[in-house]
C-alpha positions as CSV (number, residue, x, y, z in Angstrom):
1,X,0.0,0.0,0.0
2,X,1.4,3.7,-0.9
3,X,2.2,5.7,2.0
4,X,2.4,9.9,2.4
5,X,6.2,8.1,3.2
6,X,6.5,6.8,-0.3
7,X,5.2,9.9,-1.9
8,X,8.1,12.0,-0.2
9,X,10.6,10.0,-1.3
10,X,9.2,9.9,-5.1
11,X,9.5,13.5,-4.7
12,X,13.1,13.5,-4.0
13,X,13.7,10.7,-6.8
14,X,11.4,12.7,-9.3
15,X,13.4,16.2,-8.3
16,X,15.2,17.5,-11.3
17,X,13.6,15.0,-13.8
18,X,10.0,16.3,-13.6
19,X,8.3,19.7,-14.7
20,X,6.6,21.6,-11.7
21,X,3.0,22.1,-14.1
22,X,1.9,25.5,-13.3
23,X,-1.5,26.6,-12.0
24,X,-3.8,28.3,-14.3
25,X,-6.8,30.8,-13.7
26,X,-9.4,32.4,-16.2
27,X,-12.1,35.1,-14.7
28,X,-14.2,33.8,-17.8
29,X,-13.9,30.3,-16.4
30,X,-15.1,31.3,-12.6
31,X,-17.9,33.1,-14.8
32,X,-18.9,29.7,-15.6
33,X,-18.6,28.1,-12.9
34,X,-19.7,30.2,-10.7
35,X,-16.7,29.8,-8.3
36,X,-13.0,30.5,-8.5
37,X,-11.4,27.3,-10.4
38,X,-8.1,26.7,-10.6
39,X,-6.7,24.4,-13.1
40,X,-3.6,22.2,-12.6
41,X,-1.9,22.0,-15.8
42,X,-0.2,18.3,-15.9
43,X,-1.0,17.8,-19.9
44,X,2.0,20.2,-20.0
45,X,3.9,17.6,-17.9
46,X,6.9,15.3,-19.8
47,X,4.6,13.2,-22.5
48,X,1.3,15.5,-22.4
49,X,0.6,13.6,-19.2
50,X,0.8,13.1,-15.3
51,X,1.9,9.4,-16.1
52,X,5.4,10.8,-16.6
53,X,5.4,10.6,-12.6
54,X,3.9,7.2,-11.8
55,X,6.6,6.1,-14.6
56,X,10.0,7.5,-13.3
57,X,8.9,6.8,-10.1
58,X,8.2,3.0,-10.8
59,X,11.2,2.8,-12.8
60,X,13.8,4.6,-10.4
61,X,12.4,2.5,-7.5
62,X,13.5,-0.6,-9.4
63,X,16.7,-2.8,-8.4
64,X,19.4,-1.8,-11.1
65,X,20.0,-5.5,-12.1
66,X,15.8,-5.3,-12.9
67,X,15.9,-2.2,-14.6
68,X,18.7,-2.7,-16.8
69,X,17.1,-6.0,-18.6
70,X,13.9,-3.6,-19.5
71,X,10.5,-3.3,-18.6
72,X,7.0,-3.7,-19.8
73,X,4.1,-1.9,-19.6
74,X,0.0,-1.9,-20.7
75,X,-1.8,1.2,-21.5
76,X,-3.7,3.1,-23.9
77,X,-1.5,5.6,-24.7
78,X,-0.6,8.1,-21.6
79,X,0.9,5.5,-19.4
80,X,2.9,4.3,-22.5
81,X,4.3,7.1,-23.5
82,X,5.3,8.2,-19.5
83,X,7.1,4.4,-19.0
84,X,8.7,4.8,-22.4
85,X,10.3,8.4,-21.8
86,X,11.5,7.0,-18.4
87,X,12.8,3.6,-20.0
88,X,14.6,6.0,-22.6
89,X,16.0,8.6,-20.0
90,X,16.8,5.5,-18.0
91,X,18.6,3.8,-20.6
92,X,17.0,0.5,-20.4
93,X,14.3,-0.8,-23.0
94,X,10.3,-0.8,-22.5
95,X,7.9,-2.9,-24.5
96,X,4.0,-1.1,-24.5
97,X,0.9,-3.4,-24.9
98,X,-1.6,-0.9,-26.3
99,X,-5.0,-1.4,-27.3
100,X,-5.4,-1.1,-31.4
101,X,-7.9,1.4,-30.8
102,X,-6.0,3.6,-29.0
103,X,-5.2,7.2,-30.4
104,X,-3.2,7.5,-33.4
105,X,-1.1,10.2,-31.5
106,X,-0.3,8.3,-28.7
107,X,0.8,5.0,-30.5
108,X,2.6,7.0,-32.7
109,X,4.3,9.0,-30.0
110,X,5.3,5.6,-27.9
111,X,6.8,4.4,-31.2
112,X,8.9,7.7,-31.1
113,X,10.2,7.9,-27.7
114,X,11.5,4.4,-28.8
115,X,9.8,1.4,-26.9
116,X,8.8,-1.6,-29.1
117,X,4.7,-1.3,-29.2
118,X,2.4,-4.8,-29.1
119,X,-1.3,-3.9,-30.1
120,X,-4.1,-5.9,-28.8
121,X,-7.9,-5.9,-29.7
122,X,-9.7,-4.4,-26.9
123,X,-12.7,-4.0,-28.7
124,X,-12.9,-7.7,-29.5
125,X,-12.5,-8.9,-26.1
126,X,-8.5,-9.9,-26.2
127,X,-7.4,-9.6,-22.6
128,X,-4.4,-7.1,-22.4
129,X,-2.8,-9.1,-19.3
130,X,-2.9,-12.6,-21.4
131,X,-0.8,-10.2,-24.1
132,X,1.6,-8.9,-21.7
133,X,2.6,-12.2,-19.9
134,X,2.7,-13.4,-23.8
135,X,5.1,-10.7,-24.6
136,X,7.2,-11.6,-21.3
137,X,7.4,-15.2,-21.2
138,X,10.3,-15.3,-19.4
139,X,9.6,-13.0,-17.1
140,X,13.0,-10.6,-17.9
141,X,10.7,-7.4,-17.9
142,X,9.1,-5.6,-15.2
143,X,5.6,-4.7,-15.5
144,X,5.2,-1.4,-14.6
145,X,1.3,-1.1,-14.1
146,X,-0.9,1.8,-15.1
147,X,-2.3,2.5,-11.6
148,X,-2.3,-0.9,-9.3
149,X,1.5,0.1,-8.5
150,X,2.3,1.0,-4.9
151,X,5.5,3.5,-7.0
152,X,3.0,4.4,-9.5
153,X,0.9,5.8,-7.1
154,X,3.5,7.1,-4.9
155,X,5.0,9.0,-8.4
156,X,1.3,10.5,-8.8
157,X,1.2,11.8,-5.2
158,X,3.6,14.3,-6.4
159,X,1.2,15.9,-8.3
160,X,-1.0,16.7,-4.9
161,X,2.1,18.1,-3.0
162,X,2.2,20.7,-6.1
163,X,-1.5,21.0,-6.1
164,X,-1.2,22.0,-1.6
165,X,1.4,24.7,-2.1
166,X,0.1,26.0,-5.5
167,X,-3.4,26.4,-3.9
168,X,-2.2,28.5,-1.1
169,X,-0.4,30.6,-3.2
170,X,-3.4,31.6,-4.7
171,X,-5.0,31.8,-1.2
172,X,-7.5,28.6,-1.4
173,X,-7.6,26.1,1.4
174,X,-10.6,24.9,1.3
175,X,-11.6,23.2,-2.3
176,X,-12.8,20.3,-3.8
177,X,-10.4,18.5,-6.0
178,X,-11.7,17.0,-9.1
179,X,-9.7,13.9,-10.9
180,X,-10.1,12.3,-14.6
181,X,-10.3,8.8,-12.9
182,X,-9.7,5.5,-14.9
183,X,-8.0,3.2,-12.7
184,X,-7.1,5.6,-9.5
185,X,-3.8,5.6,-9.3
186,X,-3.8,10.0,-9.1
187,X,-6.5,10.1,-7.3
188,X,-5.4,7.9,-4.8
189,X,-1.9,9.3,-4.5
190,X,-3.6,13.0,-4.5
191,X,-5.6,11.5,-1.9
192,X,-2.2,10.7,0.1
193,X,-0.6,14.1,-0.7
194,X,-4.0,15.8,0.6
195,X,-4.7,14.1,3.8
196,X,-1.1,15.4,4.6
197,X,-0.5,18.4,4.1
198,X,-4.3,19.9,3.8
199,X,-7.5,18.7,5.3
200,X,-9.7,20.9,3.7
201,X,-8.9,19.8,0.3
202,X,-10.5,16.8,-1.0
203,X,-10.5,15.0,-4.4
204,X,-13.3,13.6,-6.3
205,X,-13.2,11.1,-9.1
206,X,-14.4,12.2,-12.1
207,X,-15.7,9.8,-15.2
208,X,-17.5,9.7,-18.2
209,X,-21.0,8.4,-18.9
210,X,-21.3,4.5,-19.1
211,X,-17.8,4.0,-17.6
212,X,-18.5,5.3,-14.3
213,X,-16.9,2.4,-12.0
214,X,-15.6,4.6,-9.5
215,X,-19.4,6.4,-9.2
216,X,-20.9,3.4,-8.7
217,X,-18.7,1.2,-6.5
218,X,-18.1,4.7,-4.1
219,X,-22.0,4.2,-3.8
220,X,-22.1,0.5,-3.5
221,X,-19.0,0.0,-1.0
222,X,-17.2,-2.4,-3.1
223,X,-15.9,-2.8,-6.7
224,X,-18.3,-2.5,-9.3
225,X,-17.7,-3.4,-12.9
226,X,-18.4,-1.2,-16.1
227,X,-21.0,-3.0,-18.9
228,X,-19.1,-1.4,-21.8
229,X,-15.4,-1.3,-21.5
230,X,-14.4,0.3,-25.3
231,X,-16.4,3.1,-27.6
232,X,-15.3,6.4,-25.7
233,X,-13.4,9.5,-26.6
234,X,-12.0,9.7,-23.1
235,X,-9.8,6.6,-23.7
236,X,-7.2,7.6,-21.4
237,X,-9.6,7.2,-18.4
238,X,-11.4,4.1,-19.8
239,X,-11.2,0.9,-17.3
240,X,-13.3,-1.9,-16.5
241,X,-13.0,-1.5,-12.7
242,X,-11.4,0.0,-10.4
243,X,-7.9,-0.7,-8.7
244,X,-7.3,-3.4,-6.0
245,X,-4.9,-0.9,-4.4
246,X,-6.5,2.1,-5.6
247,X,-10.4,1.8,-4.6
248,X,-9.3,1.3,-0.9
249,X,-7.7,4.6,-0.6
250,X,-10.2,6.4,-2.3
251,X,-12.9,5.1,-0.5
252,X,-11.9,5.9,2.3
253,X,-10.1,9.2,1.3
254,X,-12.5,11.1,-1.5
255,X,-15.5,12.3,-1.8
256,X,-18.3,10.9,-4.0
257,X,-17.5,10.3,-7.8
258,X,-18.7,12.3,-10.5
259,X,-19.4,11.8,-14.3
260,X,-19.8,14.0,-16.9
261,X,-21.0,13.4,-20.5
262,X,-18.6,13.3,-23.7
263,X,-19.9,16.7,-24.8
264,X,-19.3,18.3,-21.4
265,X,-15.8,16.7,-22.3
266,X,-15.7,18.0,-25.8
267,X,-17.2,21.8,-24.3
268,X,-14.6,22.0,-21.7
269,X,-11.4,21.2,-24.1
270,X,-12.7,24.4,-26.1
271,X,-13.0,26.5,-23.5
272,X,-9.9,25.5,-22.1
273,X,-8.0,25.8,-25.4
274,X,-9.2,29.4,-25.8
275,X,-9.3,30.6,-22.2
276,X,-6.5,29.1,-20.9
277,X,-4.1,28.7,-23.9
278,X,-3.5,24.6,-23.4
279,X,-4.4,21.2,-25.3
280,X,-6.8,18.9,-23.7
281,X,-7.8,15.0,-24.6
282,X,-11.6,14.6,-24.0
283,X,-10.6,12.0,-21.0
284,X,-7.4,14.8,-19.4
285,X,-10.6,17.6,-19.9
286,X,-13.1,15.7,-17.7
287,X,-12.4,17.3,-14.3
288,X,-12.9,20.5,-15.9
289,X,-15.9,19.6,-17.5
290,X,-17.4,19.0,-13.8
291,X,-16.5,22.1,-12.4
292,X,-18.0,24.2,-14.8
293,X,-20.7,22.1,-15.7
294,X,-21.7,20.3,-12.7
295,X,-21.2,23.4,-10.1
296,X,-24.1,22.1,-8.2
297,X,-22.6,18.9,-7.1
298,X,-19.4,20.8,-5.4
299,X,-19.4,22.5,-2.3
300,X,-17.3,25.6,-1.7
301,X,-16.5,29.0,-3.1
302,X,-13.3,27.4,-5.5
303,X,-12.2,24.6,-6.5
304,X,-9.7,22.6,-8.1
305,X,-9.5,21.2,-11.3
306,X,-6.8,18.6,-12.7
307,X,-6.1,18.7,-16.6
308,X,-4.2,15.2,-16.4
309,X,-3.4,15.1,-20.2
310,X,-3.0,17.0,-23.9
311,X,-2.5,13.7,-26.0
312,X,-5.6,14.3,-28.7
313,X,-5.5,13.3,-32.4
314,X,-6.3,16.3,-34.5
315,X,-10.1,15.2,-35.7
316,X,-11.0,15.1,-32.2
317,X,-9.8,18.2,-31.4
318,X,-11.4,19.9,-34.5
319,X,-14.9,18.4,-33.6
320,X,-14.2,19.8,-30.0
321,X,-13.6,23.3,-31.8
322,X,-16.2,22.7,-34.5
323,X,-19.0,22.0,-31.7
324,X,-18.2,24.3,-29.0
325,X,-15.8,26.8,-30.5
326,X,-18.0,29.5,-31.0
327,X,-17.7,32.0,-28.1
């Protein structure tokens, strides 16, 4: 289990290799909203993404024997590209098991940042652990895991300590912070970073319609599995249920979960692309989407949104633009 412990000392291992993602505001925004919002810029981290932390983390927590035969890693696209960039600064190798459906981008991008990509049909059922233990048959590579990683989540903790110290800058202590969610591992290591160093902030999962996991299994108690577990634009937060490590910490740590609907997804990349000045992915603009679209579902007078990534193929982005792009 990730401890505040192991979230300190990712920060020291992280120091020097990761960016400190700035905090943005927009008056137009809290207009919306109806609140003061902050937004916590990690698609301008390494890779468009928070992953790059839960990556280097992982990977600079490993033995140097284990990392220097490689690692492995599963993902649709954000992970991927984080372990790959770490494998790369680390000098070892990575091999990505990515779902064939995955964003053109982001394939492409893992490709670049040189790991060896293995696609697998996620919309046809094929089970992307079977593929991975395929793929590592002898067992040489380290799976570095999307979220279930104690490291992983410590790495993504990192982004809460930044989130504390930011927010008093700008004179809020007492906000609701809302997470993309897919698997948990940022919430949970938010979570961590929160319960530290400031009480009054608190995260909330955020999802999209029809793979809302986290929603529902906050409600039941206990894990609850999505029907549907392909066919949405916010791919980066897409999982069939959520973390063994993860749910536990957030349960017991966050508030309820939220979901927003694509278009809130697709409204909220616009808006943030011409009031802020950044690139969102539908699935990295879903915490934004629920602060300015859901304000009656948050309780305070701010609060705190996480942008976790900027990895978005071009027609996307357009029919973001092309829908909501008229202001």
């Amino acid at each position: 289990m990730s401890t505040i412990a192991m979230v300190k000392a990712a920060e020291k291992r992280l120091k020097g290799n990761v960016r400190r993602t700035p905090m943005l505001t927009s008056p137009f925004l809290d207009e919306i909203a109806g609140r003061k919002v902050l937004v916590k810029a990690e698609c301008l981290q390494h890779t468009g993404s928070f992953k790059f932390r839960g990556a280097w983390s992982a990977l600079s927590a490993l033995p140097k024997e284990d990392r220097a035969k490689g690692v492995i890693a599963f993902s649709s696209g954000n992970h991927a590209q984080g372990v790959a960039l770490a494998a790369s600064m680390h000098k070892t190798k990575a091999v990505i098991v990515m779902p064939a459906d995955a964003p053109k981008v982001k394939i492409d991008n893992t490709k670049a940042l040189g790991a060896k990509v293995v696609l697998y049909d996620r919309a046809g059922g094929e089970d992307r652990d079977e593929v991975a233990a395929k793929v590592n048959e002898g067992g040489e590579l380290s799976l570095i895991k999307p979220f279930d990683d104690p490291e992983v989540i410590a790495g993504q903790g990192t982004c809460g300590i930044e989130i504390v110290f930011q927010a008093k800058d700008l004179r809020v202590k007492d906000a609701e912070v809302l997470v993309p969610t897919g698997g948990g591992g940022l919430a949970s290591g938010i979570a961590i970073a929160l319960k530290e160093y400031a009480d009054l902030l608190r995260v909330r999962t955020v999802e999209p319609q029809d793979f809302d996991d986290f929603h529902h299994s906050l409600k039941a108690g206990r894990p609850v599995m999505n029907q549907r577990t392909s066919g949405s634009i916010c791919d980066a937060i897409i999982t069939p249920t959520p973390g063994f490590l993860t749910f536990p910490i957030i349960r017991r740590l966050a508030g309820a979960g939220m979901v927003v609907t694509e278009d809130e997804c697709l409204h909220a990349m616009a808006l943030a692309y011409h009031r802020l000045k950044i690139i969102l992915e539908p699935g990295g603009a879903a915490g934004l989407a629920a602060a300015l679209f859901h304000g009656n579902e948050i309780d305070g007078q701010a609060v705190i949104a996480v942008a976790t990534g900027g990895n978005v193929d071009k027609e996307i982005f357009q029919l973001a633009l092309d829908k909501f792009g008229d202001f």
